[in-house]
N, C-alpha and C positions, 0 to 999 in steps of 0.2 A: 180539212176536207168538208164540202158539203154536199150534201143526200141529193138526189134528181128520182125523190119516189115517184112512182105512179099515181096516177089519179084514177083509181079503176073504179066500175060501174059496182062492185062489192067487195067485201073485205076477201083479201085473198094473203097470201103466205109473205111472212112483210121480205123474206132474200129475195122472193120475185118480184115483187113490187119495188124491191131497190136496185134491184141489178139492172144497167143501164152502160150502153156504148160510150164510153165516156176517151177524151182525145187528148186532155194534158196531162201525161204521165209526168213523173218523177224523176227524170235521167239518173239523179244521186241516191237512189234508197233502191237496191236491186234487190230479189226477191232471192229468199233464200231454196236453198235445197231441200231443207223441209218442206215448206210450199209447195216449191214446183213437183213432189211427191203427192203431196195430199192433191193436188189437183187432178194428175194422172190417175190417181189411185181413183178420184171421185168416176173418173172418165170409164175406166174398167169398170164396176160398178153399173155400169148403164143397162136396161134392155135390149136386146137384139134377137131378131128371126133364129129359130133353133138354137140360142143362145152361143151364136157365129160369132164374135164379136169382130166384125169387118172391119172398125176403124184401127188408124198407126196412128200413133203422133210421134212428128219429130221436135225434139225440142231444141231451141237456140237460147241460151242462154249469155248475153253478153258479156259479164263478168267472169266465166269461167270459158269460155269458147269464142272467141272475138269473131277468128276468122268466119264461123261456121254462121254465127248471127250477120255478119256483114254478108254473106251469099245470101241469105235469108233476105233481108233487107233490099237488095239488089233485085231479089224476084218483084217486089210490088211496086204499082201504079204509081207514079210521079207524084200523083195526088195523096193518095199514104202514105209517100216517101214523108211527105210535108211536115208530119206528126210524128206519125211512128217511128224516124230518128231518136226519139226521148225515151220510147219503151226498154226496157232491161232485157225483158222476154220478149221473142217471137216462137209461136205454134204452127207446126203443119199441121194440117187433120187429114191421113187418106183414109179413102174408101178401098176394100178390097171388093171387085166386084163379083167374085166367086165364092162359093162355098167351102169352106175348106173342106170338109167331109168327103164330098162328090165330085167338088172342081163344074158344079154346077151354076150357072148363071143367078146373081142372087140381086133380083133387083129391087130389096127394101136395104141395100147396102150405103147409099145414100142419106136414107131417112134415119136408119141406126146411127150412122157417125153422125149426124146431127143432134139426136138424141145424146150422145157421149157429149158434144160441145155444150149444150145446155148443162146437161150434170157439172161441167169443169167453171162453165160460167155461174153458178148457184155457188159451189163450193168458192170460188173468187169472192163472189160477195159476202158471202159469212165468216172471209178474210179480210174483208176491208181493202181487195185487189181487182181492179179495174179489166176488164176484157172488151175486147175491140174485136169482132169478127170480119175478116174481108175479104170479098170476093174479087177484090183488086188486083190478080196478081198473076204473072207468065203463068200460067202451066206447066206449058215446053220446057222452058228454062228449070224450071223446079224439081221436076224430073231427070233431069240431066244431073242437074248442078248436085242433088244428093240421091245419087243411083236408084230410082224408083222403077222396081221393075212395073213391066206389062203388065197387065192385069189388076194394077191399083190406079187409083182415080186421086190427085188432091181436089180438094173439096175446099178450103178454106186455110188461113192464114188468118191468127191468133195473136195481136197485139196485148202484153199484159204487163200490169206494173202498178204501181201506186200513184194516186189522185198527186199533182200538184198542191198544195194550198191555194184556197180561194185566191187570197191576192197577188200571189206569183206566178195566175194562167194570163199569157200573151197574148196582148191584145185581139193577135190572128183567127185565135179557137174562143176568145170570150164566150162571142156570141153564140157560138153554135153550145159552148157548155153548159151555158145559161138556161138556154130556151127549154120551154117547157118542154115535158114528152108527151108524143101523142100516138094516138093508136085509134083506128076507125070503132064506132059501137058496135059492141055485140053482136046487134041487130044485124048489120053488113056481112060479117063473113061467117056467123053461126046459124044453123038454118032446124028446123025442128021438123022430122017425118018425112021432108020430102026439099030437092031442091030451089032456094030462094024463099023460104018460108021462114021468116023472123023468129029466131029459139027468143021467147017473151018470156 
């Protein structure tokens, strides 16, 4: 396995600095039950508005659920199809857009199940498990295909599994696994006092 750390403007937390989208999983080393628990587990764990917790994950697990992983698979973009074939695991992440409490409109339900995806992708990496987040994928279908009722949103589709070895990634993803990470400076999207003003 090799590292795709970050290159950050200062020293920051090294799981964040190593966790990165990464495309040539492992088809032959599935991820155990243990794992896919501690991941979940990290996910609950998350902060949320009134302490709502709006997000669901559904989980696909290849090796113990075929069928259910090949529905899963079925929902995404042709273009993820391309890769994500080799994942062990697929994630759903929904949003519940109401509150439970009041059945009241909760519109930081988004930003929490986002928040849960981070916690699950940190915990990955302090496994040495790769997460692929992506917004590649039917909705409609996704909904149908595993009864989601009204009132929840998916949000994202969760590729996860362990790195390839360096020299048995295919020629196809080399390059994109290779290249370096990048991320705009500070300066662009962080702003101090007021907006468009450079946090320096």
């Amino acid at each position: 396995m090799f590292e795709k750390k970050a290159e950050t403007q200062v020293p920051i937390n090294d799981l964040i600095a190593r966790r990165w989208s990464g495309r040539a999983f492992d088809p032959d080393k599935p991820v155990s039950r243990g794992a896919i628990l501690a991941l979940v587990e990290a996910a609950r764990w998350s902060p949320s508005c009134f302490g709502d917790e709006p997000w669901r994950y559904i989980v696909f697990d290849r090796q113990t659920e075929p069928e259910a992983w090949h529905k899963a698979f079925d929902c995404l973009a042709e273009g993820n199809q391309s890769w994500a074939a080799s994942a062990p695991l697929l994630l759903l992440a929904v949003a519940s857009l109401r509150f439970s409490n009041n059945d009241k409109s909760n519109r930081w339900a988004q930003y929490d199940t986002g928040a849960a995806g981070m916690s699950l992708c940190i915990q990955a990496t302090s496994m040495d498990l790769m997460v692929h987040q992506m917004g590649g994928f039917d909705v409609e279908k996704a909904m149908a295909s595993f009864s989601i009722p009204e009132g929840f949103e998916p949000m994202a589709m969760m590729a996860v599994g362990y790195q390839l070895p360096a020299e048995a990634i295919p020629k196809n993803l080399e390059e994109r696994e290779r290249a370096p990470r990048q991320r705009n400076p500070l300066s662009e999207n962080f702003f101090s006092g007021s907006w468009g003003n450079p946090l320096g």
